[in-house]
Every structure is written in C-alpha cells, then in structure tokens.
N, C-alpha and C positions, 0 to 999 in steps of 0.2 A: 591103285585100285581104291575106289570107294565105297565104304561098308558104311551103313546104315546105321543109324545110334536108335537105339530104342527109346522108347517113351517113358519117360522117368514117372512114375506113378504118383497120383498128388496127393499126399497126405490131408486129409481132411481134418480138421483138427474138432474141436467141441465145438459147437455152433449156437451161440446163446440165444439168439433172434427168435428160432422157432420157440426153445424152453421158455421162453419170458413170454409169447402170443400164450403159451398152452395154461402157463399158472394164472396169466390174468381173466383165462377164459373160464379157469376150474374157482377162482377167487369171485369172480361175479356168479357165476352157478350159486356158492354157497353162501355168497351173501342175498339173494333171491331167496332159494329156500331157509334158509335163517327166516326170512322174515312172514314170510307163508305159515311159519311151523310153530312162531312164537305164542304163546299162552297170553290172551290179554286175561288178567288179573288187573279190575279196577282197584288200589288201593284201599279209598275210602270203603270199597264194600266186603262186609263182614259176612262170612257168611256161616247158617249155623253148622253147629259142630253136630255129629254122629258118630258114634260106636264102632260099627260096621264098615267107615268109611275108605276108599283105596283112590290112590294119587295115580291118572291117567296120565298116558301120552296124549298128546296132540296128533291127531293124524289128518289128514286130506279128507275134506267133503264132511267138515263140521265147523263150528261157529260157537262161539260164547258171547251170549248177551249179556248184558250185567242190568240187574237193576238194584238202583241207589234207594237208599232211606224216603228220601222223600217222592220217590214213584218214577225218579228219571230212568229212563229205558236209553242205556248206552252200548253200541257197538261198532267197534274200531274206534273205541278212544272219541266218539262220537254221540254228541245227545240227537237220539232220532223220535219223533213222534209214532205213534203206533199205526196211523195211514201211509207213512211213508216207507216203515217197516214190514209193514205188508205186502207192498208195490215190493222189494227187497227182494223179501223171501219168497215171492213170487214168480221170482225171473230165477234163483239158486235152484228151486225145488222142480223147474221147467228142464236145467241142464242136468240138476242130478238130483233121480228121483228118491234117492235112499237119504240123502243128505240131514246131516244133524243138528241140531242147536243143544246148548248144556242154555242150562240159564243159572246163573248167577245171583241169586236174591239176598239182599242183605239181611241180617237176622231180623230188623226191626220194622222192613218192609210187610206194609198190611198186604193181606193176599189178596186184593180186590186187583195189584198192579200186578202179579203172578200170575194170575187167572187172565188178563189183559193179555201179557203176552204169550200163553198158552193157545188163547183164541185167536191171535193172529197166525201162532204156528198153523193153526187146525184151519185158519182161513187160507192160507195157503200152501195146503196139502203137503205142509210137513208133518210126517207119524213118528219121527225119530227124534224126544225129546229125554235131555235126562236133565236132572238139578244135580249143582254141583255143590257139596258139603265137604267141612273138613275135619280130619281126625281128631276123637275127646283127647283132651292132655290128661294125662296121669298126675 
C-alpha cells in the first residue's frame, strides 16, 4: 500500500534582501530631508545681538536670506542679485502663499540693503518676513 508523505513545511529563514531595499529607502528619505531642513547660517555674517531673542526651528515653507557686510544678498550658499531674487521669490510665493523668509543681516550691514530685500519680499507678495538676531551674552 502506498501512503502519501506530506509536505515538509519550508522554513523560511531571515531574509536580508528585502531589510537592506527597506534601510536604503529610509537612509535616502533622511538624507533628503536632512538637507531641506538644514539652517543655512552664512558664517561670515554676524548678526546683531538682542535681549529678547529665541533660537527657532527650521520648518517647511521658509527661506534664510543672508546679507553680508558689504550688501551681498546670499541664498543657498549663493550670491544672487536682487532682480533675480525677485523672479525667486516670485515663483515660491505662487506655490505657497503663506511662505517665509527670515533675513539675516549682518550687524555692520547699512540698512539701505535690508530695505532692498524687504522690497523685493513686498515685490513679490511675500507678507511673512522675520529678522533673525542672536542671544546677548552675559
């Protein structure tokens, strides 16, 4: 008589293939937003100190301009002239209408180039601006 063998059941064991696709998919995520998220702080620029001051997050749907000592208007690590930064902030303020800019003024910056890039905000219908200062030392 012949009787039938059952099916040996297949141990599956840890299967690395998939966990290795899933870290290098969560590894590029975080180094994307890492860099979305990063704080540009131009070195060279000083910026002044205040009293009152409080150290922000970085969040989605704002911008740090910096401007240098002698009137350069930099963002993303970039010197941009203030026609082209207009064209910019024109196309950001088109996709999102609340969107911010901090500006960055160095202490020694005359205001004639603050006011510049004020007026470019205001030329391109950003109403969300703040200056960024830093804490007095004791």
């Amino acid at each position: 008589m012949k009787l039938r063998r059952r099916a040996e059941p297949n141990v599956l064991g840890f299967q690395i293939a998939p966990m290795v696709d899933i870290l290098l998919v969560l590894l590029c995520f975080f180094i994307v937003t890492w860099s979305f998220a990063r704080k540009e702080n131009e070195l060279d620029v000083k910026v002044p100190a205040a009293e009152h001051a409080k150290e922000t997050n970085p969040v989605l749907n704002q911008t740090v301009i910096n401007v240098r000592a002698d009137g350069a208007v930099v963002w993303n690590q970039k010197t941009v002239p203030l026609p082209e930064l207009t064209k910019r902030l024109k196309e950001l303020a088109d996709i999102y209408p609340d969107y911010a800019i901090i500006i960055r003024g160095d202490e020694r910056v005359p205001y004639r180039f603050i006011s510049g890039v004020l007026d470019t905000c205001r030329a391109a219908n950003i109403w969300n601006v703040a200056f960024a200062t830093s804490s007095k030392a004791e």
